[in-house]
C-alpha positions in Angstrom: -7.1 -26.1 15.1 -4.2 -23.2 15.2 -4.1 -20.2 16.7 -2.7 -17.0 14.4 -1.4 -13.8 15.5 -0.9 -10.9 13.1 1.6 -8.2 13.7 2.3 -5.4 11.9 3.2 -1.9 12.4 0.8 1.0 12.4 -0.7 3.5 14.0 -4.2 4.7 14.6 -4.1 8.4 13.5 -2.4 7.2 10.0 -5.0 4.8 9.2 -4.4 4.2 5.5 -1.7 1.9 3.0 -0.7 -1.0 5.0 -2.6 -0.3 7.9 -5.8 -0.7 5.9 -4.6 -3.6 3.9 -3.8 -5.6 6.8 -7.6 -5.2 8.4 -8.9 -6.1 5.0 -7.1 -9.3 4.8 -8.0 -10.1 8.7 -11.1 -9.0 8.5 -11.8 -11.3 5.2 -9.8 -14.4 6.9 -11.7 -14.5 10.0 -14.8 -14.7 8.1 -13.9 -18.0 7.1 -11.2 -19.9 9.7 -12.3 -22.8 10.6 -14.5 -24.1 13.7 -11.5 -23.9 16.3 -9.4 -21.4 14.5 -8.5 -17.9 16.3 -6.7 -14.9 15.3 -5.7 -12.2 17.5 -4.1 -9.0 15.8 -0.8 -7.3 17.3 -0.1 -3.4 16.2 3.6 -2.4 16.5 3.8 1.5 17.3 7.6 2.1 17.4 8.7 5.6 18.5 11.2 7.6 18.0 14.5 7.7 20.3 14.7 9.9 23.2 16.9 12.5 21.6 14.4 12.6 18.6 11.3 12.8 20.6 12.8 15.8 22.9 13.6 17.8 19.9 10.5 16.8 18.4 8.0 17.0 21.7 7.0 14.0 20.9 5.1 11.4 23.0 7.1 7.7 23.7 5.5 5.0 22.0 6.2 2.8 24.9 3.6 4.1 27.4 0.8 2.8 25.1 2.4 -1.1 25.4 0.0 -3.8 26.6 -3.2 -1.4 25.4 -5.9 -2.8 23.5 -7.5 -0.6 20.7 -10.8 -1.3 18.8 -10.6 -0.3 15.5 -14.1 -0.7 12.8 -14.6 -4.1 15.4 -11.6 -5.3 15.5 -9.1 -5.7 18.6 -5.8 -4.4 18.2 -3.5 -5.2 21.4 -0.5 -2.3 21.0 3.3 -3.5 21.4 5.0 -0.3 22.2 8.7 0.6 21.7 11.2 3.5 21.5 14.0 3.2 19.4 17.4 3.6 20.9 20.3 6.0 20.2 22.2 2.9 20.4 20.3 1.4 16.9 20.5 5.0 15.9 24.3 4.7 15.7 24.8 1.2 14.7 22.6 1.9 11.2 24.6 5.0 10.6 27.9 2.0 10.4 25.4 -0.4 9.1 24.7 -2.7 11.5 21.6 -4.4 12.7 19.5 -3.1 15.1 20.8 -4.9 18.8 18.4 -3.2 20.9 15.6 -4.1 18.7 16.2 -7.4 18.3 16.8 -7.7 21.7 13.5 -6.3 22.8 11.6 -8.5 20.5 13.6 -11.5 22.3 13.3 -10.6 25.6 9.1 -8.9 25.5 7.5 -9.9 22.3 8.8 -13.0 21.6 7.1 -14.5 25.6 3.7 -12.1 23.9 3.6 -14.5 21.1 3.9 -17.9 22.3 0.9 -19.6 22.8 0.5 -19.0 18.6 1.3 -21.6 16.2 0.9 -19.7 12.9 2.8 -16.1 13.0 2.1 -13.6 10.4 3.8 -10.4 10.0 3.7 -7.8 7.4 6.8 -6.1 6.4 10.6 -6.0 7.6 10.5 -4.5 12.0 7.3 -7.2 12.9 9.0 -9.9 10.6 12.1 -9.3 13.0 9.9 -9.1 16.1 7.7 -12.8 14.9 11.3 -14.6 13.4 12.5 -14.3 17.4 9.1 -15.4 18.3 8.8 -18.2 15.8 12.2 -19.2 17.3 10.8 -18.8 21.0 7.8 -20.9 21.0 8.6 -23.0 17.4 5.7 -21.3 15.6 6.2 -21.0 11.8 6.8 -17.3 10.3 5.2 -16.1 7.6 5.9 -12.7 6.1 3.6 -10.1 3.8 5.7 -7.5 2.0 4.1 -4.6 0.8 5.7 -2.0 -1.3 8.5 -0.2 -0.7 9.7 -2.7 2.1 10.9 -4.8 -1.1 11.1 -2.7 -4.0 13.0 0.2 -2.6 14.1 -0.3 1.0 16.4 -3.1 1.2 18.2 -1.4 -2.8 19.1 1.8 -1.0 20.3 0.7 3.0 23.0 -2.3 2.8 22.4 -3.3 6.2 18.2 -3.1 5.7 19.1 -5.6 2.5 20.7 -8.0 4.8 18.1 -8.2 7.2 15.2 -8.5 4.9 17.3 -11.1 3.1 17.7 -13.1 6.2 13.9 -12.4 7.0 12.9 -13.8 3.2 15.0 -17.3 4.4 13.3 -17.6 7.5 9.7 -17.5 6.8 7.8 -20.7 5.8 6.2 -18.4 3.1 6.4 -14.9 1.9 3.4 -13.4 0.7 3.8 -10.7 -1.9 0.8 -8.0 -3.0 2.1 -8.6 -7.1 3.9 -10.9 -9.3 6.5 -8.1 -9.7 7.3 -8.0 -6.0 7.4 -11.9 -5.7 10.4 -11.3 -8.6 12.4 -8.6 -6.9 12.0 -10.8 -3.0 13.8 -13.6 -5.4 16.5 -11.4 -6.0 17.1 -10.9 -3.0 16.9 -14.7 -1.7 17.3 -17.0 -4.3 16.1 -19.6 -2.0 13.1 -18.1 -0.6 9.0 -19.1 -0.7 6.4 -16.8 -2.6 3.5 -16.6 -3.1 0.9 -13.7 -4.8 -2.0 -11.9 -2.3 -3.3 -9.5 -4.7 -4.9 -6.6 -2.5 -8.4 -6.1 -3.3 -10.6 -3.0 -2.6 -13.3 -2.5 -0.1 -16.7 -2.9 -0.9 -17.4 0.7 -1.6 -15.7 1.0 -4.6 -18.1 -0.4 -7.0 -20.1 1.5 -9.9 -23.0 3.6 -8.8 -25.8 4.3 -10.7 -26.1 7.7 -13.1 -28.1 9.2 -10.6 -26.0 9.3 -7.9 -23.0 10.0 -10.3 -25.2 12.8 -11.6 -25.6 14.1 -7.6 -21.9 13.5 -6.8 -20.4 15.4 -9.8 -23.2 18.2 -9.9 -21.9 18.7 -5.8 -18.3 19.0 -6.9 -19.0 21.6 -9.5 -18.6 19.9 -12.8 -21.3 20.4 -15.7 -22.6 17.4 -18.2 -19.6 16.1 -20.0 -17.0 17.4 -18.1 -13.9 15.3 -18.2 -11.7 14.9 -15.1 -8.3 13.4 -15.3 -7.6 12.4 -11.7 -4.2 11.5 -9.9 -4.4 9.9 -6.1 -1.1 9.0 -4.3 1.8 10.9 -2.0 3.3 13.7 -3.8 6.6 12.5 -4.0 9.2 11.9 -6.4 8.5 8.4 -7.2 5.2 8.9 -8.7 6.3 11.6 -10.7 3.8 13.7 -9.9 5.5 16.8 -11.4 4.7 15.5 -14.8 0.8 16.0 -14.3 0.7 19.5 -16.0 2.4 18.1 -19.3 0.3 14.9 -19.2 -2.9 16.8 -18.8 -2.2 19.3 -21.4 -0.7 16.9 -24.0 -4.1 14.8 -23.2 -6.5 17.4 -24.3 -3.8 18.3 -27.4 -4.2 14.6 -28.4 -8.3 14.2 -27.6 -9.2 17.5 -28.6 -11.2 18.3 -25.4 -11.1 20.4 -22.1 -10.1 18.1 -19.3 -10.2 19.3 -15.5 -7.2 17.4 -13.6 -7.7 16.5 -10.2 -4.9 16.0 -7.9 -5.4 13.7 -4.6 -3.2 13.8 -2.1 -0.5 15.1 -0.3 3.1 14.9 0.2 6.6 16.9 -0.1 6.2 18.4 -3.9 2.2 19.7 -3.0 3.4 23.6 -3.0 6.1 23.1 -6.2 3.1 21.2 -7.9 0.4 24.3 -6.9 2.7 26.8 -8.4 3.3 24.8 -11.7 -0.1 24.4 -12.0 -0.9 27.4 -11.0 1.3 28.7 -14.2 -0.6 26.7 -16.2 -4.0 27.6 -18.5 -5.5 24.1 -17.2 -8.6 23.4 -15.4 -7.4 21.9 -11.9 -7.7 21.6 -8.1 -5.8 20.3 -5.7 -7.8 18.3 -3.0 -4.7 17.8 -0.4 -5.1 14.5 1.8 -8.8 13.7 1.8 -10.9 11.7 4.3 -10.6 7.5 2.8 -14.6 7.6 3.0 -14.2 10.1 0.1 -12.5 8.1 -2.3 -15.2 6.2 -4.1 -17.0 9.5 -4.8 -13.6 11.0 -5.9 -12.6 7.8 -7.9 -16.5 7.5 -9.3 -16.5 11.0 -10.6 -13.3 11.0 -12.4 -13.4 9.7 -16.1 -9.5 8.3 -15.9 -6.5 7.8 -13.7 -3.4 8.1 -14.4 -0.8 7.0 -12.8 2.8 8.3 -14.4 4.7 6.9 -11.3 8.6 6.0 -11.5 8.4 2.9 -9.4 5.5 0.8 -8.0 4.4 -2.4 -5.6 1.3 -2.8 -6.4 -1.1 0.6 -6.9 -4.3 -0.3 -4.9 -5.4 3.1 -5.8 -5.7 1.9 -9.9 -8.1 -1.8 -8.2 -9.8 0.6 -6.3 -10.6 2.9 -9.7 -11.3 0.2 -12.1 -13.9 -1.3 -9.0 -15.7 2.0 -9.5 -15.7 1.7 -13.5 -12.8 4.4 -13.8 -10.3 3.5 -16.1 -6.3 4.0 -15.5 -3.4 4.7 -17.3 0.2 4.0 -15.9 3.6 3.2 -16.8 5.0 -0.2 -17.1 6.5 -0.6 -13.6 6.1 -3.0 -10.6 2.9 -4.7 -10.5 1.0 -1.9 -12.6 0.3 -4.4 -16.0 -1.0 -6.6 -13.6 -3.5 -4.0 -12.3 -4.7 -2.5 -15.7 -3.5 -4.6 -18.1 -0.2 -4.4 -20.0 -2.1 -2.6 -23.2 -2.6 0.7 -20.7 0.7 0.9 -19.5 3.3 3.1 -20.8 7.4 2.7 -20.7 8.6 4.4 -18.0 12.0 5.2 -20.0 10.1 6.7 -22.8 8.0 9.8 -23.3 5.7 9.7 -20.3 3.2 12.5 -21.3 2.8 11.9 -25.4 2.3 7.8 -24.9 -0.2 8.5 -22.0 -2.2 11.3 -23.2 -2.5 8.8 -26.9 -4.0 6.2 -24.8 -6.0 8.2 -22.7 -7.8 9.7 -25.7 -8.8 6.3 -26.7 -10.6 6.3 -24.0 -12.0 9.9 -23.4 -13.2 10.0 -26.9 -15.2 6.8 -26.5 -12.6 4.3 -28.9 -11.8 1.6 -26.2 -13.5 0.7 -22.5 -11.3 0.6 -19.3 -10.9 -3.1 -18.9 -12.7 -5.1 -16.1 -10.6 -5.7 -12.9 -9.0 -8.8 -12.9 -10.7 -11.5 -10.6 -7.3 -12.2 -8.4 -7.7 -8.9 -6.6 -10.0 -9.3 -4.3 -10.1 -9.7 -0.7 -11.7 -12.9 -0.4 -9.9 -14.7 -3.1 -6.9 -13.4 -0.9 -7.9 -14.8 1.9 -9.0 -18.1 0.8 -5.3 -18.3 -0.7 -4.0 -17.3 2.9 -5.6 -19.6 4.5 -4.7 -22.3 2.1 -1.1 -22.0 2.4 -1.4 -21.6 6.6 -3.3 -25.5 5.9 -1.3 -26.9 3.8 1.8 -25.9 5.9 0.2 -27.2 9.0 
């Protein structure tokens, strides 16, 4: 028998990334704890200090403490906090965050003690369950997803620190790719790893050519039309604003008409509309869609591509090759382990010409996007979770 609490940090309104990926991997581990097992799930909202909020209007996080939530069945119980001016300052000299750490010592730590396994998911609720662990004796361990490894702790010396000391503490770390388990070694030597590939949910799978038919026929496209799709945050790090170059170098290099579909939003949308816009291609702009959408989106597209400068792991490639969809991306994170190292380009090469070669390969019929790989996929993650919380017992 053990009890688990999950914590992680979230909010309702921005239900997608690590929000999703943690009620995948509860939802999938309940379904098979054993007779006497429980799991309660903790969301973290953290808001932003009082001088922030006034000149933002925004609400305090704090009011919604000690609520409970249900979210697709599940119970979220909210732990509500404010930042403090105080933290403000001290991470502007690099120091750790006192008030914080305090808080989670003084209310969340008492929240979290009648649990015996603690699992948190990224760097704040890793603090918040490391003072808990040391309150009630309950072992830590700690998801990292993303950024919270591959970029975080490289650019903010004090963030380094504390996810160092974090990556020492926990009985385990779980990582979402092989490439992140690397990069937490850099950063502690010392420290436990172990892989939980994300998997995606049960609607991305292949559909029949009848509904294919229906979906793309809604969405304008005629017979044969070939869509080149990119999903993700339009930010520098994907290198989104190499999409017009790698879409028109792919049709120079097949010899077809493609129609690129971007999905998503983020800071470069506008620079991206007017580049486009500039450009003789076939394309639209879908903005941030509705995550029911996806599967249709990721169904109808013929190939992903995925130029991005720096990765974790791209759930948005599983979730394409689930619906049949091949992907193209560089050679970064845990991309190869996604899509295999033969569709990956260097990311220090020429992006556009070494895509749009392999894509052709597979617009013009030559190769088949290759299966998904059976390690991502939620229940295989969860029997692996579950595994490590027994073995550790």
């Amino acid at each position: 028998m053990a009890r688990i609490a999950v914590i992680f940090e979230g909010r309702v309104q921005a239900r997608y990334g690590v929000f999703n990926a943690v009620m995948n991997r509860v939802r999938h581990l309940r379904e098979i704890l054993p007779e006497g097992w429980t799991l309660d799930v903790f969301m973290l909202q953290l808001g932003a200090n009082r001088l922030k909020r006034y000149l933002a209007r925004q609400k305090s996080a704090a009011g919604d403490d000690g609520l409970s939530l249900s979210v697709d069945g599940e119970t979220l119980h909210v732990i509500g906090h404010d930042r403090s001016l105080l933290d403000a300052v001290r991470h502007r000299l690099g120091r750790e965050p006192l008030d914080y750490i305090r808080y989670c010592r003084k209310v969340v730590a008492p929240k979290l003690s009648n649990y015996d396994i603690l699992s948190a998911h990224d760097l704040l609720p890793a603090v918040a369950a490391s003072e808990a662990a040391k309150y009630s004796g309950a072992r830590l361990f700690v998801t990292w997803h993303g950024s919270s490894i591959n970029t975080d702790p490289w650019h903010d010396a004090m963030v380094k620190r504390l996810t160092a000391d974090m990556l020492a503490e926990a009985t385990c770390n779980f990582t979402v790719s092989d490439a992140m388990a690397s990069v937490a070694r850099a950063l502690c030597p010392a420290c436990r790893t172990m892989t939980l590939h994300n998997g995606a949910t049960p609607d991305f799978h292949s559909y029949d050519n009848e509904q294919l038919t229906q979906w793309r026929r809604q969405m304008g496209l005629h017979p044969g039309q070939r869509v080149v799709a990119f999903a993700g945050r339009l930010v520098e790090g994907k290198n989104v604003m190499l999409l017009p170059e790698i879409a028109a170098k792919i049709e120079q290099e097949a010899g077809i008409t493609v129609t690129l579909w971007v999905v998503g939003d983020g800071p470069l949308y506008g620079e991206l509309h007017r580049r486009l816009a500039a450009t003789p291609l076939d394309w639209r702009m879908w903005g941030a869609v509705d995550p029911g959408d996806m599967p249709r989106l990721m169904s109808c597209a013929n190939l992903l591509v995925l130029p991005s400068i720096m990765e974790g792991l791209p759930l948005v490639a599983v979730e394409a090759l689930s619906c049949g969809t091949a992907v193209v991306a560089t050679r970064v994170g845990g991309c190869a382990e996604v899509v295999g190292d033969e569709w990956c380009v260097d990311v220090d090469g020429d992006i556009p010409s070494s895509m749009a070669r392999l894509a052709a390969r597979l617009l013009r019929g030559e190769a088949a996007a290759p299966p998904l790989p059976p390690s991502f996929d939620w229940h295989t993650t969860a029997r692996k979770e579950l595994s490590c919380y027994s073995k550790t017992k």
